[in-house]
TORDRENMAR-932766 format. One record per residue: x, y, z of N, C-alpha, C in turn; residue number from 1. Coordinates in steps of 0.2 Angstrom, whole numbers, plus 5000, padded with zeros to 4 digits. Example, Ala and Ser with C-alpha at 12.3 -4.5 7.8 and 13.67 -1.06 7.14 Angstrom:
BEGIN
(node (5066 4972 5039) (5062 4978 5039) (5066 4984 5039) 1);
(node (5064 4989 5035) (5068 4995 5036) (5064 5000 5039) 2);
***
This chain:
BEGIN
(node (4945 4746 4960) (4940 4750 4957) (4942 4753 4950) 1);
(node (4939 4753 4943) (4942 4753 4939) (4940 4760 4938) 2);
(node (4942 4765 4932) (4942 4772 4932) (4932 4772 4930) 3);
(node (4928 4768 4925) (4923 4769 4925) (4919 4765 4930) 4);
(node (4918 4765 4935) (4915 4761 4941) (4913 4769 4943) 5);
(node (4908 4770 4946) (4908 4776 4951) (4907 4772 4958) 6);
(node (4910 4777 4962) (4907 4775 4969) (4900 4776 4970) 7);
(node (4899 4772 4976) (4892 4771 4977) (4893 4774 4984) 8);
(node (4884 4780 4984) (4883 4784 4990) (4883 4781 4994) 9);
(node (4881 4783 5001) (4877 4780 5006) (4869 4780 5005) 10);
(node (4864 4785 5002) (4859 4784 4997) (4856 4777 4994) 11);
(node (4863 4779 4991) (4861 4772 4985) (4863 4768 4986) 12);
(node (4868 4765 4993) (4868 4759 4996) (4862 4758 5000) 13);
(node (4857 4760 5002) (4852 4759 5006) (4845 4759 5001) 14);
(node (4848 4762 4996) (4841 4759 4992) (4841 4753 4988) 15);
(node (4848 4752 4988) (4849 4744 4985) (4847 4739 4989) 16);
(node (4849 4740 4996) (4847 4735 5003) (4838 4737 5003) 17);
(node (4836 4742 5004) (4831 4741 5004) (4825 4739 4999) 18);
(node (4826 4736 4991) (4826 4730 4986) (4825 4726 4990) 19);
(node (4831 4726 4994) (4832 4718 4994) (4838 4716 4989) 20);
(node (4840 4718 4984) (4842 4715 4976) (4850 4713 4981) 21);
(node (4852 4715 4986) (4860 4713 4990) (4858 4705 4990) 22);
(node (4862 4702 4991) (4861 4694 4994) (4862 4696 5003) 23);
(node (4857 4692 5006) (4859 4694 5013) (4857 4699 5015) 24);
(node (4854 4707 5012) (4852 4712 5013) (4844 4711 5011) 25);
(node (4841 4716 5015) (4835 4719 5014) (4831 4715 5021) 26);
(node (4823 4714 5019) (4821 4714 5026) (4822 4707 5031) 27);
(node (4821 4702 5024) (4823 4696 5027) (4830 4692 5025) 28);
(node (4833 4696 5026) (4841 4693 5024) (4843 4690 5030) 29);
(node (4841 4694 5034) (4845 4691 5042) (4841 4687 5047) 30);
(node (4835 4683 5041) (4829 4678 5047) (4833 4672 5042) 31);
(node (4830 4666 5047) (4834 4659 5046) (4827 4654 5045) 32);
(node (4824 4652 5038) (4820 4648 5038) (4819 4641 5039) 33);
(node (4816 4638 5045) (4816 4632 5049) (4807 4628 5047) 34);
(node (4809 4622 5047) (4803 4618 5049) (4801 4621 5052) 35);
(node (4792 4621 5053) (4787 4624 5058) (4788 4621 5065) 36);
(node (4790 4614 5064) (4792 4609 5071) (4799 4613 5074) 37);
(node (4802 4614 5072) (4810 4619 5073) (4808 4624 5077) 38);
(node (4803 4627 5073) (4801 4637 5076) (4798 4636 5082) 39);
(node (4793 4631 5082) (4788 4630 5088) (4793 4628 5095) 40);
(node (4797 4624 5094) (4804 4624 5099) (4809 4628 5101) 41);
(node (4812 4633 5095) (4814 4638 5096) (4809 4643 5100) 42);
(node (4804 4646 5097) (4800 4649 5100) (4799 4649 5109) 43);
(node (4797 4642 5111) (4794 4641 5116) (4799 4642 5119) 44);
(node (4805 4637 5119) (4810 4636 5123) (4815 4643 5126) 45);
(node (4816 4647 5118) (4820 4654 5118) (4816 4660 5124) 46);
(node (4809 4658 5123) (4805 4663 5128) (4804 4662 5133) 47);
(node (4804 4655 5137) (4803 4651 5142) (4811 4654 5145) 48);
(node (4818 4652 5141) (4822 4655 5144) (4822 4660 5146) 49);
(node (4822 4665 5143) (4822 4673 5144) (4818 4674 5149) 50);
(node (4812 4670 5150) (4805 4674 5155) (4810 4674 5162) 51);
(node (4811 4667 5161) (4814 4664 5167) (4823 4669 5170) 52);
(node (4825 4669 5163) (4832 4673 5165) (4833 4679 5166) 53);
(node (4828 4686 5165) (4828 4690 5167) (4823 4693 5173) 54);
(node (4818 4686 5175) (4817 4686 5181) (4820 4682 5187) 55);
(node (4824 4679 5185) (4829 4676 5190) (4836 4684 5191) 56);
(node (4837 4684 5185) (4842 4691 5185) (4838 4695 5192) 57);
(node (4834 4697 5190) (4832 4702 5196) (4831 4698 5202) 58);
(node (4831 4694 5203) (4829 4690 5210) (4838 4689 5211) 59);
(node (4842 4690 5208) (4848 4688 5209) (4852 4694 5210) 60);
(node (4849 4702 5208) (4851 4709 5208) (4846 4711 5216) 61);
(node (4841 4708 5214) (4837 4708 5223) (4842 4708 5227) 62);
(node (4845 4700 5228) (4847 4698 5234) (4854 4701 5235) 63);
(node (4857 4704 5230) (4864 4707 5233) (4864 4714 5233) 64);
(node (4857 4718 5231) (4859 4722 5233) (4853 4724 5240) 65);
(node (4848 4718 5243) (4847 4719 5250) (4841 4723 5250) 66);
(node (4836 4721 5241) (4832 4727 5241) (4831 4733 5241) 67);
(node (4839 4734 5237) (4838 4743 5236) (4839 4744 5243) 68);
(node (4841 4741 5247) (4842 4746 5255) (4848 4746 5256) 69);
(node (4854 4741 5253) (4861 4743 5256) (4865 4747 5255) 70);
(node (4870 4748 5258) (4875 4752 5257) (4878 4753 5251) 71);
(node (4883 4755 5250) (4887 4754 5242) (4893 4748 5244) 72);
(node (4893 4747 5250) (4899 4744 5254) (4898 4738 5255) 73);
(node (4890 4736 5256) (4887 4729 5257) (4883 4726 5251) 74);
(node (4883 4728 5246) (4881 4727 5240) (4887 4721 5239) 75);
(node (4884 4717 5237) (4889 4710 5233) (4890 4709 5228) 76);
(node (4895 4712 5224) (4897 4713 5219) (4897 4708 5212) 77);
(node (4902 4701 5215) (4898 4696 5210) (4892 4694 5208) 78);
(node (4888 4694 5214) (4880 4693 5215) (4878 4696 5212) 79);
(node (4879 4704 5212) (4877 4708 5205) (4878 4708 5201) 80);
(node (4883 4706 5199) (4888 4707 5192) (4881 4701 5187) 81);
(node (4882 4694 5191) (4878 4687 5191) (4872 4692 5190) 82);
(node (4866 4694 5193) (4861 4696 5190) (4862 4700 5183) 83);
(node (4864 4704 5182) (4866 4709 5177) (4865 4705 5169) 84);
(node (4871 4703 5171) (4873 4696 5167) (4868 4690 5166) 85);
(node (4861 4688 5169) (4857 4684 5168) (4852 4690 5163) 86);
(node (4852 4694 5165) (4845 4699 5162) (4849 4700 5156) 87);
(node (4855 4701 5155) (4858 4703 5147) (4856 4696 5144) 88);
(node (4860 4690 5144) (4859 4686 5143) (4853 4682 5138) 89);
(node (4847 4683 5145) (4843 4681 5142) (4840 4686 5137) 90);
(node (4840 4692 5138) (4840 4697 5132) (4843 4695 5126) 91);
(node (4847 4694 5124) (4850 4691 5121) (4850 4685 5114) 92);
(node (4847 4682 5121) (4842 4674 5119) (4838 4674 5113) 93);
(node (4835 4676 5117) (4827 4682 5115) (4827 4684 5106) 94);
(node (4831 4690 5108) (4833 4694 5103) (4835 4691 5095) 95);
(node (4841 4687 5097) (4844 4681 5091) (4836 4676 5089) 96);
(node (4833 4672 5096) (4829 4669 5092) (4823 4671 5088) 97);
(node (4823 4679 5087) (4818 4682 5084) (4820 4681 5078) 98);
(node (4826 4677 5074) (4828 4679 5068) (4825 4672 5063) 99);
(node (4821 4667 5068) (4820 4663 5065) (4812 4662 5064) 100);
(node (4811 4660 5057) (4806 4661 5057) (4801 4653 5050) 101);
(node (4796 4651 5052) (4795 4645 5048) (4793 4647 5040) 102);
(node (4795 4641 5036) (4793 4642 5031) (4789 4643 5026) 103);
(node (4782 4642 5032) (4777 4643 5028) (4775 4650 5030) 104);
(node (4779 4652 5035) (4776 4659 5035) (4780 4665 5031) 105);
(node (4783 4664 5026) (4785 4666 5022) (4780 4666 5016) 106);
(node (4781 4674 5012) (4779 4674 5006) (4780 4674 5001) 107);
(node (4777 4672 4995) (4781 4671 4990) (4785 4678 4986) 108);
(node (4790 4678 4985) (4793 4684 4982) (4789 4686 4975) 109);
(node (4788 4682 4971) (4785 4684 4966) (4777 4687 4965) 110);
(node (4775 4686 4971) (4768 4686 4973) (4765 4693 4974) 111);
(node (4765 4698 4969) (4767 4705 4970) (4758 4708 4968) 112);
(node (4753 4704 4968) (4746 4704 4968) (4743 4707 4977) 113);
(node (4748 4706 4980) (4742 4708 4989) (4746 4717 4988) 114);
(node (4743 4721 4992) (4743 4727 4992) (4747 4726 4999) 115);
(node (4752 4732 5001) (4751 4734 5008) (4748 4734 5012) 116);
(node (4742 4733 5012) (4740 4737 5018) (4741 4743 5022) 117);
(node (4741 4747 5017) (4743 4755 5022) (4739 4759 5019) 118);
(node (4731 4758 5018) (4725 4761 5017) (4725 4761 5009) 119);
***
């Protein structure tokens, strides 16, 4: 950094990102533009996962720990680990494929004619 360069706050790194004016920063920096045929696949399949893998998780957390009725001694440890690990997972899934989103439903940047909507 050269002697006239000033640091940059943490302030004024969050009002840059919140521009947008960063490459990769601001609201949609971190969403991944796909065909509408891609999103509707992502969509389905990423939530069909997840439905299924965090209620498998707890069917998988059910069975070792016996219903909430066993001991600490008779609880199945892998078996629980194994559910634990499907509900993150599918979590997970989920979460990531919420970053993708279709093309058309994106707006145009220059398009600074619609209002917020915040009354």
């Amino acid at each position: 950094m050269s002697s006239s360069e000033q640091p940059t706050t943490g302030s004024e790194r969050s009002a840059e990102s919140a521009d947008g004016a960063s490459a990769g920063d601001g609201p949609r920096g971190r969403s991944v533009a796909v065909p509408m045929r891609i999103y509707k696949a992502v969509t389905v399949f990423s939530t069909l996962f997840a439905v299924f893998g965090v209620v498998g998780g707890f069917v998988v957390l059910d069975a070792a720990t016996n219903r909430a009725t066993a001991d600490i001694e008779e609880i199945s440890l892998p078996l629980a680990l194994l559910g634990l690990g499907l509900i993150v997972g599918a979590s997970a899934v989920y979460a990531f494929s919420t970053r993708f989103e279709a093309e058309e439903m994106r707006k145009p940047k220059e398009r600074s004619d619609e209002g917020t909507g915040n009354g």
